[in-house]
C-alpha positions in Angstrom: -4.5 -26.5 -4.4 -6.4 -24.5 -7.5 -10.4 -23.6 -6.6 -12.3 -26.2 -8.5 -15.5 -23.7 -8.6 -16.8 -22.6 -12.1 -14.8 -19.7 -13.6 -18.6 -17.4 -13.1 -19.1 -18.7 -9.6 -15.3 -17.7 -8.9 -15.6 -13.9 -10.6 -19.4 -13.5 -8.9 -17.8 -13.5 -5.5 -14.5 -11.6 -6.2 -16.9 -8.7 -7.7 -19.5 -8.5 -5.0 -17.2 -8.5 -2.0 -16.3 -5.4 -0.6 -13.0 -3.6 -1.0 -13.1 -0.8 1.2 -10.2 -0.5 3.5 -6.8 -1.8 3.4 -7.1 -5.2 4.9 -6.8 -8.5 2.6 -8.3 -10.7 4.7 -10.5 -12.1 1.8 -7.9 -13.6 0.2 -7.5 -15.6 3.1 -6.6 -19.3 1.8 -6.9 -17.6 -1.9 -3.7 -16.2 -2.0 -0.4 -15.8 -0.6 2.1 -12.7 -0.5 6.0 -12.7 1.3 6.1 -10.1 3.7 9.3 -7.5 3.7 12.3 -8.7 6.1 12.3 -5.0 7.8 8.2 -5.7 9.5 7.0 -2.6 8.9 4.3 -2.7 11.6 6.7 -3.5 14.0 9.0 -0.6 12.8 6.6 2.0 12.9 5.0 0.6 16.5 8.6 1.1 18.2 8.8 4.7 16.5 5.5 5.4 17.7 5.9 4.5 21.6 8.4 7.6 21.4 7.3 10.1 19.3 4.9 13.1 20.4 3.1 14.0 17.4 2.6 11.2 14.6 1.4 11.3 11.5 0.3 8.8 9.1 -0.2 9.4 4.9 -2.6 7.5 3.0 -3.9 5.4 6.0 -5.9 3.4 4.2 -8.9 1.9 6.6 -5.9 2.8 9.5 -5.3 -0.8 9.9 -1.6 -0.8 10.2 -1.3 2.2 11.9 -4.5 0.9 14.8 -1.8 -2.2 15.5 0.3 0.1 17.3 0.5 -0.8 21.1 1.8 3.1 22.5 0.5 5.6 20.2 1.7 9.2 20.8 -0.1 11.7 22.4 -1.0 13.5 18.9 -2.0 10.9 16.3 -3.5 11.9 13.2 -3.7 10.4 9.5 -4.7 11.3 5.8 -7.2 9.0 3.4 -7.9 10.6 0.1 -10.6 7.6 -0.8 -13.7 8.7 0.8 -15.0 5.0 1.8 -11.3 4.1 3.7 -12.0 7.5 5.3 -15.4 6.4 7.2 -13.1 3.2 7.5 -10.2 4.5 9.5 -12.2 6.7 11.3 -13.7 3.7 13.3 -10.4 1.7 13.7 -8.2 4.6 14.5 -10.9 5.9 17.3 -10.1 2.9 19.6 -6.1 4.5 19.9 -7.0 8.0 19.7 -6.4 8.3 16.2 -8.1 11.6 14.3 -8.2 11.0 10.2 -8.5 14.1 8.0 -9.6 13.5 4.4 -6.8 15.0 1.8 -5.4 14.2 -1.1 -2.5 12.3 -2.0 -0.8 15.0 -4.1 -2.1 17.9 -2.4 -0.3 20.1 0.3 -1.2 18.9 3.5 -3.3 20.4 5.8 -1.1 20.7 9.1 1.0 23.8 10.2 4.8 23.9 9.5 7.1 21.7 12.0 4.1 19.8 13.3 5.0 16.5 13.4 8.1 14.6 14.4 7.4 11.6 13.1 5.2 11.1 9.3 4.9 7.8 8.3 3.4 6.3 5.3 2.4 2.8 3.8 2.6 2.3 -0.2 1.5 6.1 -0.6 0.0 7.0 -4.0 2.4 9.8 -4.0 5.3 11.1 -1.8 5.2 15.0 -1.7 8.8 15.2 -0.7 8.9 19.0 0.3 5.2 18.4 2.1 6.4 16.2 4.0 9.7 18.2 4.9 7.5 21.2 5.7 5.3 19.4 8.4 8.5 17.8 9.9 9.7 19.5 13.1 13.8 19.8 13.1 15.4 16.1 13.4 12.0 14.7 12.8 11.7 11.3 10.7 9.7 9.8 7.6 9.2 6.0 7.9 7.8 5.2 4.8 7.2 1.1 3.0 6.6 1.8 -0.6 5.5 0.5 -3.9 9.0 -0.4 -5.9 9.1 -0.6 -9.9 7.6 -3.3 -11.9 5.5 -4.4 -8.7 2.9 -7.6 -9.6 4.0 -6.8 -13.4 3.0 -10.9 -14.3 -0.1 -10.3 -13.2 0.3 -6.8 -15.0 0.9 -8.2 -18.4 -1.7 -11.6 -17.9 -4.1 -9.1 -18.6 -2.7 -6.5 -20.2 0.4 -8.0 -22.2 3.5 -7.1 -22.5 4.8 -3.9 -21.1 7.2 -1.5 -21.4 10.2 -1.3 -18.8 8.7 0.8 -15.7 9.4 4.6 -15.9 8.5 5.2 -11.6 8.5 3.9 -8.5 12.4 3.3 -8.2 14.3 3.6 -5.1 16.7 6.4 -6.3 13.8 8.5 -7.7 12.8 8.8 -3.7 16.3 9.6 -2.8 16.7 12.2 -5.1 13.4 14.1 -4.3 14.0 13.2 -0.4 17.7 14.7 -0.7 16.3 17.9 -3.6 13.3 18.6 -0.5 16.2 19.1 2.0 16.0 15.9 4.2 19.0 13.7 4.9 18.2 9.9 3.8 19.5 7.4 6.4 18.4 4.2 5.5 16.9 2.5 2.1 16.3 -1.5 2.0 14.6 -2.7 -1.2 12.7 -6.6 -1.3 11.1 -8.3 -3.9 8.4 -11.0 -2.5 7.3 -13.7 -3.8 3.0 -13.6 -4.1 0.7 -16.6 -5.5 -2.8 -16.5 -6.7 -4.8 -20.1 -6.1 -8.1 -18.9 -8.1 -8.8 -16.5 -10.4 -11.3 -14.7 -7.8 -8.4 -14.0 -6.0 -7.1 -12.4 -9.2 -9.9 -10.5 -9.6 -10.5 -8.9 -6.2 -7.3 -8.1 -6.1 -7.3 -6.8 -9.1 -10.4 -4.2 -8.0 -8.1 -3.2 -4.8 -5.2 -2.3 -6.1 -6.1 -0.5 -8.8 -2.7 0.8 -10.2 -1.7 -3.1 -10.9 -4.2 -2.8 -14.3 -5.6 0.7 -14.5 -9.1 0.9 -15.1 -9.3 -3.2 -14.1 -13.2 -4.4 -13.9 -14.5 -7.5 -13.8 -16.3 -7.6 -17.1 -13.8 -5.4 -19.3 -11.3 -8.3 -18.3 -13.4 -11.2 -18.8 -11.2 -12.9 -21.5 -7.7 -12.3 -20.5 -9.6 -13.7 -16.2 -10.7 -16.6 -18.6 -6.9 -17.6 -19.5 -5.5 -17.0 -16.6 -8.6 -19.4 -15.4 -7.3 -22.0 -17.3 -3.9 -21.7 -16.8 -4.5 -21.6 -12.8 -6.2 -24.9 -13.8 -4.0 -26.2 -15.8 -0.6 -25.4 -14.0 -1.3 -24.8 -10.4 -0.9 -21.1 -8.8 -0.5 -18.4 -10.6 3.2 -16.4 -9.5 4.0 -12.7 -9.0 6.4 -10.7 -7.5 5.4 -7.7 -5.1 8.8 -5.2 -5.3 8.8 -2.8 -1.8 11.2 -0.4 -0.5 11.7 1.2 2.6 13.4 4.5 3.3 14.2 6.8 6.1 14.6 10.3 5.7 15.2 12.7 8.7 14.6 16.7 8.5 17.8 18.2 9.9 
């Protein structure tokens, strides 16, 4: 059922609420998204019962990574944003968690061979040969990742039409996981279904994720929120399609 509140009342809300962390809670009743088949969370929990030392890439406010029911006896994770930082410092303290704040693309902070397990969520970059480096021998990266084309309707509502996507595919990772030395043992791909009920949701969204329209604020994107507005109106829920991989590489 579309929002029947006034388009200003609708965009007010979406660009005063907070978007700090990685939870999407406020799009709770707004919006919709298919989750992957594989259940990430649940993946990553198991590995983390058994592993010794664990490490977790862009973290995010540490909200997938706090669901874990054994965390290992080492547990550390990386947050370049500096507000998801204070973020996952308070979620990840309740399992032990210690978060260091580093860039996505820069070499990471940890000795060689420190962890044997990384793991990563939708990273903003994969630094293959970092991530090899910090690997002890028959470690593993679990990683759930961004695919090509990802949310490119709501991409091109605003933005119109777009060239094919040039990153983000599955065999890019393979490649740079195989070039970096690590053997890749398992790669599922899954593209999900997502609906958007109000053009709030659109719009928060839209200041979370920022790589869906670079640059995205509320007021720069007034018109092309005003369309999709209508249409939302008009036709019911506006439809996109999330694309997600996962892959598994192992250091041997």
């Amino acid at each position: 059922m579309t929002d029947q509140r006034t388009f200003d009342t609708l965009l007010a809300e979406a660009d005063a609420a907070p978007v700090d962390g990685w939870g999407f809670s406020w799009l709770t009743g707004r919006a919709t998204e298919e989750r992957p088949p594989w259940g990430y969370a649940r993946l990553i929990g198991a590995r983390l019962a058994t592993a010794g030392a664990a490490l977790d890439i862009d973290t995010g406010g540490g909200e997938v990574l706090a669901e874990a029911p054994t965390p290992p006896p080492l547990l550390v994770a990386t947050e370049a944003w500096p507000p998801n930082v204070a973020v996952a410092r308070r979620t990840l303290r309740r399992v032990g968690g210690r978060v260091v704040r580093a860039d996505s693309a820069a070499p990471l902070p940890f000795r060689d061979a420190t962890f044997d397990l990384v793991v990563s969520r939708h990273p903003v970059d994969t630094v293959w040969s970092e991530v090899a480096r910090v690997l002890t021998p028959g470690g593993s990266y679990l990683s759930q990742q961004i695919g090509p084309g990802t949310m490119r309707e709501l991409s091109e509502a605003m933005m119109g039409p777009l060239p094919p996507p040039a990153t983000r595919h599955p065999e890019h990772a393979v490649a740079a996981a195989r070039a970096a030395g690590l053997t890749v043992v398992d790669l599922r791909t899954a593209t999900l279904r997502a609906e958007f009920h109000d053009v709030g949701a659109v719009a928060w969204f839209l200041r979370k994720v920022i790589w869906t329209v670079p640059g995205f604020t509320v007021g720069a994107y007034r018109e092309a929120l005003r369309r999709l507005h209508d249409r939302i109106r008009a036709d019911g829920p506006f439809v996109a399609h999330a694309r997600r991989f996962l892959i598994e590489a192992r250091r041997p």
